[in-house]
C-alpha positions, 0 to 999 in steps of 0.5 A: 488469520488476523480479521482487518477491520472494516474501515471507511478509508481513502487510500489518498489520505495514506499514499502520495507520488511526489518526484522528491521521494523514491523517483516519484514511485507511491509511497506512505505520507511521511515516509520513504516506505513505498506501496510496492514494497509492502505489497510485495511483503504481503505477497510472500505471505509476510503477516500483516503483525510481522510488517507492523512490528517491523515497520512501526510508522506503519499502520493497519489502515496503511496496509489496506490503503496500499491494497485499494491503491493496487485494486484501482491502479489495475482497474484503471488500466486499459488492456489492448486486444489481441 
């Protein structure tokens, strides 16, 4: 399995919402490439090279952008009790 490097990156220089682009869902900067469809790739086991080589405007630090951005959207979710 590909080592991702360790990387110092804010996930907001790499992910915007603008309502102009895909219904406002989370997309890459410059592009109509949303989170959730790269997450989703990466859930079904897609590699990450096989996303590089399909996406070429993508990068690594996209990809680890798009899991940070999903870590604190759960984190930030308030879960009601039972």
């Amino acid at each position: 399995m590909e080592q991702l490097p360790i990387a110092n990156i804010r996930w907001q220089d790499f992910i915007v919402e603008d309502p102009a682009i895909m219904l406002g869902k989370p997309v890459f900067k410059g592009t109509r490439l949303t989170v959730q469809h790269i997450l989703q790739e990466l859930s079904t086991g897609t590699p990450i090279p096989e996303l590089l080589t399909a996406y070429p405007r993508l990068t690594t630090e996209h990809v680890l952008a798009a899991m940070q951005y999903a870590a604190q959207v759960i984190g930030l979710q308030i879960v009601e009790p039972a």
